[in-house]
Biopython code that builds the backbone (N, CA, C, O; Angstrom):
import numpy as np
from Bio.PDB.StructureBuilder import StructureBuilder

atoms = [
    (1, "UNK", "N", (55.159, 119.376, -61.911)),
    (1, "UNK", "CA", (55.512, 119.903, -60.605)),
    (1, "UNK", "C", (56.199, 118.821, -59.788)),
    (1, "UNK", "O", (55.938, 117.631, -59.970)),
    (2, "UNK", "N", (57.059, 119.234, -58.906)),
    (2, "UNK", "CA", (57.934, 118.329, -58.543)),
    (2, "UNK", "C", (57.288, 118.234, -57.097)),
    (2, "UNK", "O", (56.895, 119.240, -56.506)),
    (3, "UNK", "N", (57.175, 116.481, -56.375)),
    (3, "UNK", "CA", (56.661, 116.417, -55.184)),
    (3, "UNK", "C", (57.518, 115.950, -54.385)),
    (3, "UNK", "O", (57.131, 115.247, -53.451)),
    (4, "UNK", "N", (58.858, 116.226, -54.561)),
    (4, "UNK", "CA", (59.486, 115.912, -53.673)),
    (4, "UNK", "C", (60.123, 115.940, -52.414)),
    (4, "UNK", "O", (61.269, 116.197, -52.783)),
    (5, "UNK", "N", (60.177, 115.857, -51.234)),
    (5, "UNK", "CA", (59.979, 116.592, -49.933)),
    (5, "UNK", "C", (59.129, 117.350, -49.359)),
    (5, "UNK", "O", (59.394, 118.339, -48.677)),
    (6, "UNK", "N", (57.696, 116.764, -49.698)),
    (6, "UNK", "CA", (56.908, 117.866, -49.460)),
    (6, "UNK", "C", (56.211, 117.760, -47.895)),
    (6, "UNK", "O", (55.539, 118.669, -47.408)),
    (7, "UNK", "N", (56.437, 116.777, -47.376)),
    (7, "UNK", "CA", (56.739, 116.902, -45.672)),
    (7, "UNK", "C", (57.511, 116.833, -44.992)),
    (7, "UNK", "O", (57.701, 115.619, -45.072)),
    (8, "UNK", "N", (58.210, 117.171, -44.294)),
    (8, "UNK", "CA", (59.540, 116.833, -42.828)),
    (8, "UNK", "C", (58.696, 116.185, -41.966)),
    (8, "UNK", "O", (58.542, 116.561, -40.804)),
    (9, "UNK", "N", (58.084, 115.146, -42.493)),
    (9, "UNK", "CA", (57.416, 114.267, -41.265)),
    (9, "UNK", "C", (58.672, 113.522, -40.721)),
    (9, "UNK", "O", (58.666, 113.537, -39.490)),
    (10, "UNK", "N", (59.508, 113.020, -41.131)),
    (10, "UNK", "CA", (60.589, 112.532, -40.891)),
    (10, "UNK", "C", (61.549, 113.330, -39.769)),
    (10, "UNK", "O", (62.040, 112.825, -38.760)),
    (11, "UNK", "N", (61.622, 114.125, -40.032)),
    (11, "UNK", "CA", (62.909, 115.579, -39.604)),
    (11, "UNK", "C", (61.863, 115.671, -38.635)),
    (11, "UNK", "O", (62.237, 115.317, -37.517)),
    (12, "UNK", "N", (60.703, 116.026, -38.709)),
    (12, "UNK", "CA", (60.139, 116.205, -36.939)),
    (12, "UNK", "C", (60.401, 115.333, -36.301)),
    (12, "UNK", "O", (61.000, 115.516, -35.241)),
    (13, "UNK", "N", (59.974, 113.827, -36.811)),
    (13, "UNK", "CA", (60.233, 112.808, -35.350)),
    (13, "UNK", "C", (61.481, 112.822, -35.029)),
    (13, "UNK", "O", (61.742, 112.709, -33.831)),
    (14, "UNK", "N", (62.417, 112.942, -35.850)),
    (14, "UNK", "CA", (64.089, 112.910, -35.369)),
    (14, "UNK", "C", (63.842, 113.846, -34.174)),
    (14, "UNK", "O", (63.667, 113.494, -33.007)),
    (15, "UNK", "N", (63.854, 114.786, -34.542)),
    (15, "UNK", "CA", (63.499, 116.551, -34.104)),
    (15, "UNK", "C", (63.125, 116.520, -32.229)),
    (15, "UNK", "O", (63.617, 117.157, -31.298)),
    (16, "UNK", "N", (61.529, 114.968, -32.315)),
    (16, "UNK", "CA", (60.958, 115.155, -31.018)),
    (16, "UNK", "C", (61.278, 113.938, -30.065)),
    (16, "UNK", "O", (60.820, 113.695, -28.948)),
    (17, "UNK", "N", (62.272, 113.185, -30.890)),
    (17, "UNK", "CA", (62.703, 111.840, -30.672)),
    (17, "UNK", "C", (62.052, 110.480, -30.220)),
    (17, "UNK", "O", (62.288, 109.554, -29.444)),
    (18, "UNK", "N", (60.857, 110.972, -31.367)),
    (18, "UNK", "CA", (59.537, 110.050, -31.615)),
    (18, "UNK", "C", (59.672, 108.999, -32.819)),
    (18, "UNK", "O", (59.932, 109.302, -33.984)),
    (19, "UNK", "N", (59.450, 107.723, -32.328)),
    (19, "UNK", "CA", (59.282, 106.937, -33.718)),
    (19, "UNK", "C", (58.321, 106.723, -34.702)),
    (19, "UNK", "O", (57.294, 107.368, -34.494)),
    (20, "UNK", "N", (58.311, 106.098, -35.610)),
    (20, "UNK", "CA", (57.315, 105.950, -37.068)),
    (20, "UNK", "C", (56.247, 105.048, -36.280)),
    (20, "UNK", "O", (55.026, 105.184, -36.362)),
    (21, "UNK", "N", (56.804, 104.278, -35.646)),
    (21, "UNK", "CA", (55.655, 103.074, -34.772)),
    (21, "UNK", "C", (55.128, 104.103, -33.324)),
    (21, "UNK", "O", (53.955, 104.085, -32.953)),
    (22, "UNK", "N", (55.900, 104.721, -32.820)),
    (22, "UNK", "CA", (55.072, 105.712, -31.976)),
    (22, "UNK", "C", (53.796, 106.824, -32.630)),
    (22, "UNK", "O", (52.859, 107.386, -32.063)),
    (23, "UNK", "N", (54.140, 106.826, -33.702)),
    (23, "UNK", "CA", (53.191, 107.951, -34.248)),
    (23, "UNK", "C", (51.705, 107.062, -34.824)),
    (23, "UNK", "O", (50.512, 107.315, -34.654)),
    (24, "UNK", "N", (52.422, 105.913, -35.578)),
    (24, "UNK", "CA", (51.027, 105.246, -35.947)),
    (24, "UNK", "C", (50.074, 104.791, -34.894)),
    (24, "UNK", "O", (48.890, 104.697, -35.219)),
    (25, "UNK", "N", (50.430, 104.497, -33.675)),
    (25, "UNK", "CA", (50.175, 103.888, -32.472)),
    (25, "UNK", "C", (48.962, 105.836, -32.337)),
    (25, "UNK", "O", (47.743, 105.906, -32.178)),
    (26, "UNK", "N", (49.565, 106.547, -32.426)),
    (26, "UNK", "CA", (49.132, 107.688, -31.861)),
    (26, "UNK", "C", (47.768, 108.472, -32.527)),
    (26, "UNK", "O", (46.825, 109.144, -32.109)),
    (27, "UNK", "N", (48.264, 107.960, -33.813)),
    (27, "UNK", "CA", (47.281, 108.258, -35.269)),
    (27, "UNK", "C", (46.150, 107.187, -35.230)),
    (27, "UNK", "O", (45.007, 107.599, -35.433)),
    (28, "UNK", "N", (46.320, 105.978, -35.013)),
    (28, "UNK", "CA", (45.666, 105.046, -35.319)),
    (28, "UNK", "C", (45.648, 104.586, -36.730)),
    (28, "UNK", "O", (44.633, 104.265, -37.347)),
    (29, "UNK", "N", (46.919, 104.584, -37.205)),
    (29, "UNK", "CA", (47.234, 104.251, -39.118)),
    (29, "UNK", "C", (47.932, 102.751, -38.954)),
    (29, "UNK", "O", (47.831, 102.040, -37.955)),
    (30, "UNK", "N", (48.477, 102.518, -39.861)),
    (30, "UNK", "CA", (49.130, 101.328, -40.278)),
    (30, "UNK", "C", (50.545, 102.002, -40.214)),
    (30, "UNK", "O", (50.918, 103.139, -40.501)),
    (31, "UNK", "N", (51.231, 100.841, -39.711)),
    (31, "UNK", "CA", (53.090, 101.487, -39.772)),
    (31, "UNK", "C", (53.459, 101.982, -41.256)),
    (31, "UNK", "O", (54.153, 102.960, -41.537)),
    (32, "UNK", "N", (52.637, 100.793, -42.428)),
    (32, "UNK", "CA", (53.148, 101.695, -43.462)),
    (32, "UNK", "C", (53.280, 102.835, -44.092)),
    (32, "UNK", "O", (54.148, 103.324, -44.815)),
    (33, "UNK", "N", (51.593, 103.388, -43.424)),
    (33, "UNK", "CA", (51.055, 104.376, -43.948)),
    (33, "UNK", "C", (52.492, 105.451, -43.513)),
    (33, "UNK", "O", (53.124, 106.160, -44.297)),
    (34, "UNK", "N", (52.637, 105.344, -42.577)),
    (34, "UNK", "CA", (53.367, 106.445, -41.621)),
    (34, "UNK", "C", (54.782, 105.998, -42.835)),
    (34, "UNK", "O", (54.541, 106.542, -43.913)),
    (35, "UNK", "N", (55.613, 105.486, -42.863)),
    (35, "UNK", "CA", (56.807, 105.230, -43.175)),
    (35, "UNK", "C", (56.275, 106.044, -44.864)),
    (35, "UNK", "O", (56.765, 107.132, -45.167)),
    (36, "UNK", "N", (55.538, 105.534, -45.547)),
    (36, "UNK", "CA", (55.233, 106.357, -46.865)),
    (36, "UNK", "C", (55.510, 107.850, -46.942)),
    (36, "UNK", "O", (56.146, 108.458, -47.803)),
    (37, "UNK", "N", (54.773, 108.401, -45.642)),
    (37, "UNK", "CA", (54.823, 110.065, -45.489)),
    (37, "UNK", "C", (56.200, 110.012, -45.167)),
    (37, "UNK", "O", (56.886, 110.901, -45.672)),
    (38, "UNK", "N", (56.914, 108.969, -44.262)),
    (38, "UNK", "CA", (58.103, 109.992, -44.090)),
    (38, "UNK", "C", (59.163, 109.600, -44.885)),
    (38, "UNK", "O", (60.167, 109.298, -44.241)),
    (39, "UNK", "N", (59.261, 109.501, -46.248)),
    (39, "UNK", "CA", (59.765, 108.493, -47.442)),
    (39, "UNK", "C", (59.072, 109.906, -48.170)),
    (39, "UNK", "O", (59.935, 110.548, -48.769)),
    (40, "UNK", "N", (57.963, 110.398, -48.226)),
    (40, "UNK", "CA", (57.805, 111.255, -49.123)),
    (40, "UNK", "C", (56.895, 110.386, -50.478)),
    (40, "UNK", "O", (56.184, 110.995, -51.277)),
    (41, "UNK", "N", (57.062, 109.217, -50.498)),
    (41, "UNK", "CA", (56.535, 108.397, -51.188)),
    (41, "UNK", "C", (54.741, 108.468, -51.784)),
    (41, "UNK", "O", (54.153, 108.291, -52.851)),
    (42, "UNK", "N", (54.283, 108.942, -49.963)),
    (42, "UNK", "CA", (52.579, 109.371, -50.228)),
    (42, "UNK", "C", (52.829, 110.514, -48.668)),
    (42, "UNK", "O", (53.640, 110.642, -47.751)),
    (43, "UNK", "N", (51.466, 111.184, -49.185)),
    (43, "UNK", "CA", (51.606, 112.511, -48.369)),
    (43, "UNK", "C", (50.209, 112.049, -47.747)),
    (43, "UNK", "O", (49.392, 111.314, -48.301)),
    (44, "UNK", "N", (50.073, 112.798, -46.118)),
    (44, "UNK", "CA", (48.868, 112.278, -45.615)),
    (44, "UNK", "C", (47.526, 113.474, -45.983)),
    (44, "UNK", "O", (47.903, 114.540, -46.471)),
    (45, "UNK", "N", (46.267, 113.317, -45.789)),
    (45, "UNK", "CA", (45.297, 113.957, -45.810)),
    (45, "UNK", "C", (45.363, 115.399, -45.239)),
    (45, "UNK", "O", (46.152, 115.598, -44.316)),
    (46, "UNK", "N", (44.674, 116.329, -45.662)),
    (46, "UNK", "CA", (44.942, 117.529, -44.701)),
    (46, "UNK", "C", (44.650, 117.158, -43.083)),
    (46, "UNK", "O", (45.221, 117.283, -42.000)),
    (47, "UNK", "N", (43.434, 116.642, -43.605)),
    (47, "UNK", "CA", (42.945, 116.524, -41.755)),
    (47, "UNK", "C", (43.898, 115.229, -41.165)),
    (47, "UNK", "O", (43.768, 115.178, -39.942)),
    (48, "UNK", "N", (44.570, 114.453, -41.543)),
    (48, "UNK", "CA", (45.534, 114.015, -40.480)),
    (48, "UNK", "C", (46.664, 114.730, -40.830)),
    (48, "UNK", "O", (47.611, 114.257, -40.202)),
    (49, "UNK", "N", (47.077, 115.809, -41.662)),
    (49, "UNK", "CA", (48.440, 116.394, -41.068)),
    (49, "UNK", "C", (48.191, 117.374, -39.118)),
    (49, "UNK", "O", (48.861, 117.415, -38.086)),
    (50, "UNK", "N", (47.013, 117.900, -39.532)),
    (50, "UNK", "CA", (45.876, 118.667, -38.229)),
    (50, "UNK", "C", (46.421, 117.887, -37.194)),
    (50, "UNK", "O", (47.058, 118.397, -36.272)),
    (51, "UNK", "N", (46.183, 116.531, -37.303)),
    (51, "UNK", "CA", (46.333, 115.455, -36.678)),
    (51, "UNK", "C", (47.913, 115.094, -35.874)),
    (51, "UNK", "O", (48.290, 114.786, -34.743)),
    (52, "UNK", "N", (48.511, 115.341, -37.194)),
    (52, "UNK", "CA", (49.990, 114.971, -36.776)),
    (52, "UNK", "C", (50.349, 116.400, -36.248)),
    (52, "UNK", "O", (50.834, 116.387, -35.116)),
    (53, "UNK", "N", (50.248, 117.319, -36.684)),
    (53, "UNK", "CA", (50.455, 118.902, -35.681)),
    (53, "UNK", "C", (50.180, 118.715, -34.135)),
    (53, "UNK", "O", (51.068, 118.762, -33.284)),
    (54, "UNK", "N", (48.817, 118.494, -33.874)),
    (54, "UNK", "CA", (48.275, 117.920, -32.817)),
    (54, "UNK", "C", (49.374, 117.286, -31.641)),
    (54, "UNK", "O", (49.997, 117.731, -30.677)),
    (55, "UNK", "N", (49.199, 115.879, -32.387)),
    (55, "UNK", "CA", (50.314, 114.344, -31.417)),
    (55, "UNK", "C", (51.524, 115.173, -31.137)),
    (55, "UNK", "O", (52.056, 115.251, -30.029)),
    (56, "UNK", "N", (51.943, 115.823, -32.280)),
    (56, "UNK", "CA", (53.429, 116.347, -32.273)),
    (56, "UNK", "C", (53.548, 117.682, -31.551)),
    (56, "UNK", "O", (54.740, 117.885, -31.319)),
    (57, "UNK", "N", (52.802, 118.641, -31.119)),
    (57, "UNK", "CA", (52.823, 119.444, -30.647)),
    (57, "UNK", "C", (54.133, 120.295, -31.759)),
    (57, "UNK", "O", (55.331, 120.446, -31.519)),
    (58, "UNK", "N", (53.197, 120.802, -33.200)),
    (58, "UNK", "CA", (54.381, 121.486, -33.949)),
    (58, "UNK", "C", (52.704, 122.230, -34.764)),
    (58, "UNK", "O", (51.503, 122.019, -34.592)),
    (59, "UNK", "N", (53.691, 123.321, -35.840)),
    (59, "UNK", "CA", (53.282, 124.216, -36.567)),
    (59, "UNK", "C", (53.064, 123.511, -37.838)),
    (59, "UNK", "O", (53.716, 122.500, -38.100)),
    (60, "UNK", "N", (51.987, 124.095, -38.819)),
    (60, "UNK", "CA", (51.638, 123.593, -39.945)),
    (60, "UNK", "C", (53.386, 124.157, -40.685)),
    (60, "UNK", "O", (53.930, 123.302, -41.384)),
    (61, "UNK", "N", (54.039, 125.318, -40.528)),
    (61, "UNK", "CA", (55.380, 125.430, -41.313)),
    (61, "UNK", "C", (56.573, 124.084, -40.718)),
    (61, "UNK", "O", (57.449, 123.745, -41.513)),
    (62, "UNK", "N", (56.523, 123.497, -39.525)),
    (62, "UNK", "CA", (57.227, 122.216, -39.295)),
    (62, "UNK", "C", (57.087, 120.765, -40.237)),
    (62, "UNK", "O", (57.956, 119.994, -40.646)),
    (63, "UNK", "N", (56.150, 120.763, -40.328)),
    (63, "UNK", "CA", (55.417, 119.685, -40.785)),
    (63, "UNK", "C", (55.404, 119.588, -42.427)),
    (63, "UNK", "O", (55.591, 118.545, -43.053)),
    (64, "UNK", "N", (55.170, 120.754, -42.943)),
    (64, "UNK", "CA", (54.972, 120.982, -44.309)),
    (64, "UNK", "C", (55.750, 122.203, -45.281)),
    (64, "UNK", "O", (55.600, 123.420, -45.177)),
    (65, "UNK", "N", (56.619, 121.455, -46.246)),
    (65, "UNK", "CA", (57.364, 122.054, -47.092)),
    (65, "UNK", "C", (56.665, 123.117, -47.947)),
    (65, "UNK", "O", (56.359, 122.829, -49.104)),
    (66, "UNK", "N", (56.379, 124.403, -47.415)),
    (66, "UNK", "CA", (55.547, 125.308, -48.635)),
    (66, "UNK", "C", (56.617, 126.332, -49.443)),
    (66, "UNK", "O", (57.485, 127.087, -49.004)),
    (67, "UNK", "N", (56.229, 126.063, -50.650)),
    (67, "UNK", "CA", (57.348, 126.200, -51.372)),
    (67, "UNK", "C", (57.481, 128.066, -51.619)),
    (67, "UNK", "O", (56.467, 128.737, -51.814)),
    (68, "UNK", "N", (58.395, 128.471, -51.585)),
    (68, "UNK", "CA", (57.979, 130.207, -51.307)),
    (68, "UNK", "C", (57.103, 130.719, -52.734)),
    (68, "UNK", "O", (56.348, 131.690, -52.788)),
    (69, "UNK", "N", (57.526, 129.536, -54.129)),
    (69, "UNK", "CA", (56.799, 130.884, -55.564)),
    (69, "UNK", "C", (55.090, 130.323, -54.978)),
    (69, "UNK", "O", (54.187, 130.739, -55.704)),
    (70, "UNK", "N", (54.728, 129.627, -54.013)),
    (70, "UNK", "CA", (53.415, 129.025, -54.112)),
    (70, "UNK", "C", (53.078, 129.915, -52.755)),
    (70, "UNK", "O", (52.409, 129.161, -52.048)),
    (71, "UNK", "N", (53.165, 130.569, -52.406)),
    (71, "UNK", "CA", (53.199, 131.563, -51.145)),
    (71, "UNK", "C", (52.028, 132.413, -51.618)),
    (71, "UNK", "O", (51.924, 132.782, -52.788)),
    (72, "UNK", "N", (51.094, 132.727, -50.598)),
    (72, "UNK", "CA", (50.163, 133.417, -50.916)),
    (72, "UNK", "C", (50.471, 135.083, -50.490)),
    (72, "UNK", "O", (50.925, 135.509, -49.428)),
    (73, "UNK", "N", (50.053, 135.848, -51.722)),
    (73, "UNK", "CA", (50.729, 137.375, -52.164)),
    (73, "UNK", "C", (49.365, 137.922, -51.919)),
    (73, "UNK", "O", (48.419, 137.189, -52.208)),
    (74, "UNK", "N", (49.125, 139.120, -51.422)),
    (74, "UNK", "CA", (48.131, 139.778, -51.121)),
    (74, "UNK", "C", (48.007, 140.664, -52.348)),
    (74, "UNK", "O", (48.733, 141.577, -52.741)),
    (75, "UNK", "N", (46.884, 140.145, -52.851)),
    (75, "UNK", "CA", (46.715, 141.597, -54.137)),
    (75, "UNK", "C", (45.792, 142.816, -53.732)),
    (75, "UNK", "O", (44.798, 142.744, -53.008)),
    (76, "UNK", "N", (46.182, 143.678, -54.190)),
    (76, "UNK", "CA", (46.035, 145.128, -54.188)),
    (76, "UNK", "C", (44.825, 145.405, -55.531)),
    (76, "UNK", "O", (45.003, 145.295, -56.745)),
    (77, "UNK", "N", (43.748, 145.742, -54.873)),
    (77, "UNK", "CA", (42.235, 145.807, -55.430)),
    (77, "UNK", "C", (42.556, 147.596, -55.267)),
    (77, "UNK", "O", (42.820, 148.248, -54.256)),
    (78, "UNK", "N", (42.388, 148.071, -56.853)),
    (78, "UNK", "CA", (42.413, 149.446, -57.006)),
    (78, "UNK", "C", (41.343, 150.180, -57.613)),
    (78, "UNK", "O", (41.418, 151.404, -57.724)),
]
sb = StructureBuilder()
sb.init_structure("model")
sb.init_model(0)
sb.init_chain("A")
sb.init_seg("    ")
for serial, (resi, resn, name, xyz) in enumerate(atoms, 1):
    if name == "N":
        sb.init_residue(resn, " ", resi, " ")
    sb.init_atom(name, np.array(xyz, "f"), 0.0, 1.0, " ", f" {name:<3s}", serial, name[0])
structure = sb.get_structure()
């Protein structure tokens, strides 16, 4: 499975015209940590994406690439 782009952590801060050092400051992480997610390199925890939704005032679909075949389909119980 391919993990590539699997956050716009990047594309939001452009987006809110927030920096990588504004967000760690906000998170309480390490600058690297932050630059990893938005590199795509490492992805953060569920509960600090919560987190980064939060600071950022955005939607879990802003934040996170869900890929449409991984889309949850309602099945039909007959």
């Amino acid at each position: 499975m391919e993990h590539k782009d699997l956050n716009r952590l990047k594309v939001v801060l452009a987006e809110k015209k927030k920096t990588n050092k504004w967000l760690c400051e906000q998170l309480g992480v390490n600058p690297t940590t932050v630059s990893k997610w938005c590199t795509n390199s490492s992805q953060p925890s569920v509960s600090m994406v919560f987190k980064v939704m939060e600071v950022l005032d955005v939607n879990i679909g802003q934040v996170i690439n869900i890929p449409k075949k991984h889309s949850c389909k309602t099945v039909s119980h007959r």
